[in-house]
C-alpha positions in Angstrom: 176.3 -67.9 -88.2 174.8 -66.2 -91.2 171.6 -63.7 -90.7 169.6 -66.2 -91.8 170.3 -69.1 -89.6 170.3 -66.4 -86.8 166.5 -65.4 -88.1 165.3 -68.5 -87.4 166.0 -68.8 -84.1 164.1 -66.2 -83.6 160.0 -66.3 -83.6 158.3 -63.1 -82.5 155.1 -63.4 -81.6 152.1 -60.7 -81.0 150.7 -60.5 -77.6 147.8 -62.3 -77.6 145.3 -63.4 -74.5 144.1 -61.4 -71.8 146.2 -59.4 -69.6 145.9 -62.1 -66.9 146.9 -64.6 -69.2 149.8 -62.9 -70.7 150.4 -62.4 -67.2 150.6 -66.1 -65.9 152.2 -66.8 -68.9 154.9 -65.0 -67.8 155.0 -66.6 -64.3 157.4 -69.8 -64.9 158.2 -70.3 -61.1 156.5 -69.1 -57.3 159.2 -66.2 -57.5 157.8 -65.0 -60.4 154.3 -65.1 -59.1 155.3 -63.5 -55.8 156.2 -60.5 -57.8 153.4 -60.0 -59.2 151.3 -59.9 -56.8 153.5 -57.2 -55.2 152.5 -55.0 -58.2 149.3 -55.5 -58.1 148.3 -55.0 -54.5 148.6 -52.1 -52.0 151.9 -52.8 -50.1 150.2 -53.2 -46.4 147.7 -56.2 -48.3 150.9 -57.3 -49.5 152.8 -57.2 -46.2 149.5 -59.0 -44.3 150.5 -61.9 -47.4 154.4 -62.0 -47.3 155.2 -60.8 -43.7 156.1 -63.0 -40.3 156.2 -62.3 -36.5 158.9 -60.3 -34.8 162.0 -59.8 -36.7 161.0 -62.5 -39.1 163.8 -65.1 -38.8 161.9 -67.7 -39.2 160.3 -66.6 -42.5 163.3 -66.1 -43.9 164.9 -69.7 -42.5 161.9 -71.7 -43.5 162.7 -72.3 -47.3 166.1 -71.5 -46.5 166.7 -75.0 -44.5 164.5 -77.0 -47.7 167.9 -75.7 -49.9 170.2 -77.1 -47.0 169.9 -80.7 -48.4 171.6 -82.1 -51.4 170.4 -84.8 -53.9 172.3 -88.1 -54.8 170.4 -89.2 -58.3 170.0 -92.6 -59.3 171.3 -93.2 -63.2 170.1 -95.3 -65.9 166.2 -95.9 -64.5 163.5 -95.7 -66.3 162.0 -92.7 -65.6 159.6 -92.5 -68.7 156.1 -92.5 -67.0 156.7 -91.2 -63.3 153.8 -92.0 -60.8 153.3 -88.6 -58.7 149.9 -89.3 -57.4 149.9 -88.8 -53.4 147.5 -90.1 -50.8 145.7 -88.2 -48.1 143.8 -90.8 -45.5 143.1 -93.3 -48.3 142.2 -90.5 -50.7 144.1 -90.1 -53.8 145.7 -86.7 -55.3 147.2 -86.2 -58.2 150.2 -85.4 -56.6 151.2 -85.3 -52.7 150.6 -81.4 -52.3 147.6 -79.0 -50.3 146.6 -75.9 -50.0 147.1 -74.9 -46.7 144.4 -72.7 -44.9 144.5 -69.1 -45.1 142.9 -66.4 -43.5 140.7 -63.3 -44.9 141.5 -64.8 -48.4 138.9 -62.1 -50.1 141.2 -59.5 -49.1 143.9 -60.5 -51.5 140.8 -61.3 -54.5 137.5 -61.1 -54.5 136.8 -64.6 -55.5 138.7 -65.6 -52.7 138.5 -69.4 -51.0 135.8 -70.0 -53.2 138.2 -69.7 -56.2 141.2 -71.9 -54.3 138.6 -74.7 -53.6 137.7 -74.9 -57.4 141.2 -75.1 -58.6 142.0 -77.6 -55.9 139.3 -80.0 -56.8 139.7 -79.3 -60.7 143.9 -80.1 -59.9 142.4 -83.0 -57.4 144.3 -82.1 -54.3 142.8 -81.5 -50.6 142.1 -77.9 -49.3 142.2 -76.6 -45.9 139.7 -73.7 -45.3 140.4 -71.7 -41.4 138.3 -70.8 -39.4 139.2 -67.4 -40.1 138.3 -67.8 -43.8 136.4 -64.9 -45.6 133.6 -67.9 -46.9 131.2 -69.6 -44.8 131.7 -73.5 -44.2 128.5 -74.0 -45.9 129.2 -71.2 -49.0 132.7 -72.7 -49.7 131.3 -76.7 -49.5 128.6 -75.4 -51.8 130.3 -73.3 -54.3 133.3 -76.2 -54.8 131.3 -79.3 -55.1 130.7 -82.9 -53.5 133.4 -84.6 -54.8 135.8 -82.3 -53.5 138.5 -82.6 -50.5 137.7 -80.7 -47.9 139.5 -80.2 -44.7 138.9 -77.6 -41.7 141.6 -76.2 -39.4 139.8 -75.2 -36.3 140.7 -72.9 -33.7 139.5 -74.1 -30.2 138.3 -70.8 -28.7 137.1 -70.3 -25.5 133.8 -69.9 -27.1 133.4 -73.9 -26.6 129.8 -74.0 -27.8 131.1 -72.0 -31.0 133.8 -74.3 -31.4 131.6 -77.7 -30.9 129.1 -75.8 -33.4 132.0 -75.3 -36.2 132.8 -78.7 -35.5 129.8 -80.1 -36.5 129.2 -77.5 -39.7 132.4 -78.6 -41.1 131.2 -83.1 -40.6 127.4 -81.5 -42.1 129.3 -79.8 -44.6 130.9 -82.8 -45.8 134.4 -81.7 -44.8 136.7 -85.1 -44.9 139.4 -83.9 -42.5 139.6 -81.9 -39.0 143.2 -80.0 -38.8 142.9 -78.3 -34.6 145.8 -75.3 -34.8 147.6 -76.0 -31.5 150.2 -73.1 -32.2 147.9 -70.2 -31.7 147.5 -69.6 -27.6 148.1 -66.3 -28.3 148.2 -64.0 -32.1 151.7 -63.9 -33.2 153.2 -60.2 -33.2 153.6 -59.7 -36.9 155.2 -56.2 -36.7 154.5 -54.8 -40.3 150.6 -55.6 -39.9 151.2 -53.3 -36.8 152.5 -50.5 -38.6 150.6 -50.6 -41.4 147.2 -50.4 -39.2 146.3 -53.9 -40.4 145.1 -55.3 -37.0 141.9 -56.3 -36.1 139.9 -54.4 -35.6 141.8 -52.6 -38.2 143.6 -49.1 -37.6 144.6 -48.2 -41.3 147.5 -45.3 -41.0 147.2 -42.5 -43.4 150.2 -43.8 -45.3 148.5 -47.1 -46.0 145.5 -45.4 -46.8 147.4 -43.4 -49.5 149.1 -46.7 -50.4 145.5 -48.2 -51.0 144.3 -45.5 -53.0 147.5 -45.9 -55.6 145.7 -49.1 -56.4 142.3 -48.2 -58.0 142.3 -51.7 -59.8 142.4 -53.4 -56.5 139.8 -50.9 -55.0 137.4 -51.8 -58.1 137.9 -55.1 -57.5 137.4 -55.5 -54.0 134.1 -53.2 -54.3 133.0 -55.6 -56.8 133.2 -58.1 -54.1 131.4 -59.8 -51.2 131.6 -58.0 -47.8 134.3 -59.0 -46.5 134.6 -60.3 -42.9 135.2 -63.4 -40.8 132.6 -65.4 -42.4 132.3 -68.5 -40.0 131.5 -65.6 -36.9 129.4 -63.4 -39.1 126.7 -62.1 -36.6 123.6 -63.8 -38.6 125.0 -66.7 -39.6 125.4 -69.8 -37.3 127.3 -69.3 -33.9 127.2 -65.5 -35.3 127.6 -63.0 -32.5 131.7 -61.9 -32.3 132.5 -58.9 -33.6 135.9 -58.4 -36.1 137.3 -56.5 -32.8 136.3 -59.6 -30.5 137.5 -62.3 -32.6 141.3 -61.9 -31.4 140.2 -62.2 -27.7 139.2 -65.8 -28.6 141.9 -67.1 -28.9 142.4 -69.4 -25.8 146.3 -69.8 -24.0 144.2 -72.2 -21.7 143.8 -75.1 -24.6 146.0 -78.3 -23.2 146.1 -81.8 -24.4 142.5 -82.3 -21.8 140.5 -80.7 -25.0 141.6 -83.2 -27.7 139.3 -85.5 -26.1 135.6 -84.2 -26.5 137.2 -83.0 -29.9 138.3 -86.2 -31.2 134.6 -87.7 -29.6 133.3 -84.7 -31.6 134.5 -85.2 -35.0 134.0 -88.2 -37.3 136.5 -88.8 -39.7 140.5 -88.1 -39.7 142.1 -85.5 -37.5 145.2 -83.5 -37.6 147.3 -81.4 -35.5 148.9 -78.8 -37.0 152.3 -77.0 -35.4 156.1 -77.3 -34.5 155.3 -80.4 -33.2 158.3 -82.7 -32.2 158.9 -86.5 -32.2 157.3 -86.4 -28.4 154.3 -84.4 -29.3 153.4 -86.4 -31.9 153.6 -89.6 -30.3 151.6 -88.2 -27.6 149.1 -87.5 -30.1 148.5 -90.6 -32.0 148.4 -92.4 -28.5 145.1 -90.4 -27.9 143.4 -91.3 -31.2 144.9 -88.5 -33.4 145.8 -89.8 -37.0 148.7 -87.4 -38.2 150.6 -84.2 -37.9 151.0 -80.9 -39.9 154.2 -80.1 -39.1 154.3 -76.3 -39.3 155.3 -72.9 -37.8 152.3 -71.0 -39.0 154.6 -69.7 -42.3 157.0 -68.0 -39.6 153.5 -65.7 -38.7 153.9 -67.4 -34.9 156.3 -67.8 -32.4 159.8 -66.6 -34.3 163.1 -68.5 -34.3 160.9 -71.9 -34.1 162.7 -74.7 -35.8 162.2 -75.3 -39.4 159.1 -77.3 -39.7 161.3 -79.3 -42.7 163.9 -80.1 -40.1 161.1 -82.3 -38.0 160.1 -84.4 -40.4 162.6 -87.6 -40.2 162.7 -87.4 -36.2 158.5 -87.6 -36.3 158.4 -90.2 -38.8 160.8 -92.2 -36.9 159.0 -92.1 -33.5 155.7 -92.6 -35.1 156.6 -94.9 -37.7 154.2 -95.7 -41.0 150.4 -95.3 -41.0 150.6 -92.2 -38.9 150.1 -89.2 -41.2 153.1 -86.7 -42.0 152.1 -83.5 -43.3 155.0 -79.9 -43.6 154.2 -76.7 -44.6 156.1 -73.6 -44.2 159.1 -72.3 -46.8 157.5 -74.7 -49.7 158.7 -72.1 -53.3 159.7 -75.3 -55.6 158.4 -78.8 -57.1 161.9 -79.9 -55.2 161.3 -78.6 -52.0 158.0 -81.5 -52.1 160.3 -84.1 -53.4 162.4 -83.1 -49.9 160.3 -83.4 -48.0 158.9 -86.8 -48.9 162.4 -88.1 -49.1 163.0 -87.3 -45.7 159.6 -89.0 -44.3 156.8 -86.8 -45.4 153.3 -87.8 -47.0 152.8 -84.6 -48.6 153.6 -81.1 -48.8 151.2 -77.9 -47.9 151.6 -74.4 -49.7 149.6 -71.1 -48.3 151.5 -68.0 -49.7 152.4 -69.5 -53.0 148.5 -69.9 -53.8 147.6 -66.6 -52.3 150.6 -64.7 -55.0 148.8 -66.5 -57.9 145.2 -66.2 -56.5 146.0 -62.7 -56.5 148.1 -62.6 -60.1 145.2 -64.5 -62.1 142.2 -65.5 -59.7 141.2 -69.5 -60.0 143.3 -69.8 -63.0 145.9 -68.5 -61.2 146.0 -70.8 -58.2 145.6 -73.9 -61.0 148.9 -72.8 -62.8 150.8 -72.0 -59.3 149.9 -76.1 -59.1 150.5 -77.3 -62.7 153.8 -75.2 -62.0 154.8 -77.8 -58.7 153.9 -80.4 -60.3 155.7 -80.3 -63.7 158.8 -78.9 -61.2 158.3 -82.2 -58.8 157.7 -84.3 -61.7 160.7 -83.3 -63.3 163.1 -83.6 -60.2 161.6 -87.7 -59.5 162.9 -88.1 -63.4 166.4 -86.6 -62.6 166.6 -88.9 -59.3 166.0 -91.6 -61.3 162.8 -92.1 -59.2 159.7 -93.7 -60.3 157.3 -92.9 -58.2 156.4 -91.3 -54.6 156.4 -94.3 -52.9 159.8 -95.1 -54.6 161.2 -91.7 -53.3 159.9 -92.2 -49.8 161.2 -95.8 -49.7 165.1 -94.7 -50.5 165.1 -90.9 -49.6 168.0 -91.5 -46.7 170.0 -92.9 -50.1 168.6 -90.0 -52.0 169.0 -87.1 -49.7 171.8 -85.4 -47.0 172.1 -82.2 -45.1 174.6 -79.5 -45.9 177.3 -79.4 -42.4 175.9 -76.3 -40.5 179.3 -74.9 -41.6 178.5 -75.7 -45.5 175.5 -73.9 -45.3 176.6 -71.0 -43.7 178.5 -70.4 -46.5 175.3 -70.1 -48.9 
């Protein structure tokens, strides 16, 4: 090759943009995301992101069993124009993804939910805010819009009149979907929160203070901020009253399948329970009025060494067969890992850290390229199936799809 043909290959450019858009510009996948938000926070905000319960197995297992399946493409399909749209209860997305709900979202930016909300409804997927969101039921339904897709994940506390009261806030609210937590009887032991003095009510140790104060960009930030607290509890708003050191004793190991009744009587509209829920659970569910599952281990934050939540899918879909709703979350990092898990029976997929890295890495643009990201990633692996659409890929995923031998994988 002569210098000049060499030359050509080559196009320098001059940095142009803001630094958060250089920055996302340099983020082609989640991984790269994920990094960056590592540089940018304090380690022990990082650690309250990235971390799990116990000795983490089951963070580390939960994208690990999405790369234990292989892919048998289709050739010679017309792939040209692939159909990628999802559908939530009747509602269609532009592709079958969610946000999955988060908690104290402020503390990783300071536009926090507020700014996932937007770039959910701008990318026109559904958004799950928790009840132990950093925005108000009412601020977050205000500052995203009518026209967006709400949903609520509710915590039944043994605070019942609180619980019937956030109930009805989200249905006032305009929320379109009720998601009740049913993996939560007790707060998972996430031992680097513990260490780092991130607890509630928090206990900050002096090396996490120090940490914090090696960040003065996140300091500014966060100062430039709302107050940050457990919004939907805050003691003058509605139901207000429970302090930040209280709110862990609500949790309720009493909660049995006896609640799901006044709830479901409760709540108009589509509900959801959301957990490791097996093929008997969630046929015991839909047979008391309950219109899907999020299968999920809380991200590995919960009870460690539960099963992959990827790994119930085709045993739930085959005991509840179609019209029930099939929702995973938990180990998610690819546009592939979506295309799993519809293959193997799912209606959509759900991210939560992935959004919180690139809420953190470029705000509300941030979140909308994380999303533009899975979906040019999903879009691209339906093309090399020689799939046409979601519907397609759900239709012939057992001709699609097949699990590594335990053996196989092991050697991974």
């Amino acid at each position: 090759m002569k210098l000049v043909d060499a030359l050509e290959l080559i196009s320098p450019r001059l940095p142009s943009g803001t630094l958060q858009e250089r920055r996302l510009r340099s983020c082609h996948t989640v991984d790269d995301l994920r990094r960056a938000a590592k540089r940018l926070l304090p380690r022990s905000v990082f650690d309250y992101v990235d971390g799990g319960a116990d000795q983490e197995l089951s963070l580390a297992a939960n994208p690990t069993a999405f790369t234990g399946y292989r892919y048998h493409p289709k050739v010679m399909r017309d792939v040209s124009n692939p159909n990628i749209t999802g559908s939530f209860f009747g509602r269609t997305a532009a592709l079958p993804l969610g946000l999955a709900p988060t908690g104290y979202t402020r503390m990783m930016h300071p536009e926090g939910e507020p700014a996932v909300g937007r770039a959910a409804n701008t990318q026109r997927i559904p958004y799950v805010l928790s009840t132990m969101a950093s925005t108000s039921i009412e601020d977050l339904a205000t500052a995203v819009g009518p026209d967006s897709d709400l949903w609520f994940q509710l915590y039944v506390w043994k605070d019942r009149e609180l619980t019937r009261q956030m109930i009805h806030r989200a249905h006032a609210s305009g929320y379109r979907v009720l998601e009740i937590a049913v993996d939560t009887a007790v707060s998972g032991n996430r031992v680097r929160d513990r260490r780092n003095g991130l607890t509630i009510p928090p206990a900050l140790t002096l090396g996490s203070l120090l940490d914090i104060g090696m960040k003065p960009n996140y300091w500014m930030r966060m100062l430039r901020g709302e107050k940050l607290e457990f919004a939907n509890v805050r003691s003058d708003g509605p139901g207000g009253g429970h302090t930040i050191a209280g709110i862990s004793e609500q949790f309720d190991p009493s909660v049995n399948w006896d609640d799901l009744a006044w709830i479901r009587e409760a709540w108009v509209g589509p509900m959801v329970l959301k957990g490791p829920l097996g093929p008997e659970d969630a046929l015991r569910a839909k047979s008391l009025g309950i219109d899907g599952v999020h299968l999920s281990n809380h991200g590995g934050r919960q009870l460690d060494r539960t099963v992959a939540p990827v790994e119930l899918i085709a045993p739930v879909r085959a005991a509840v067969g179609d019209g029930f709703g099939v929702f995973v979350d938990s180990g998610i990092r690819h546009g592939s890992d979506i295309a799993t898990a519809i293959a193997l029976g799912a209606d959509a997929a759900f991210v939560g850290r992935p959004y919180l890295w690139a809420l953190v890495a470029g705000g509300e643009d941030g979140v909308e390229h994380l999303v533009n990201t899975l979906a040019a990633e999903f879009t691209r692996t339906l093309q090399l199936l020689g799939v046409g659409s979601v519907d397609e890929l759900r239709a012939h995923g057992p001709e699609l799809l097949s699990a590594l031998s335990p053996a196989t994988a092991a050697l991974l």
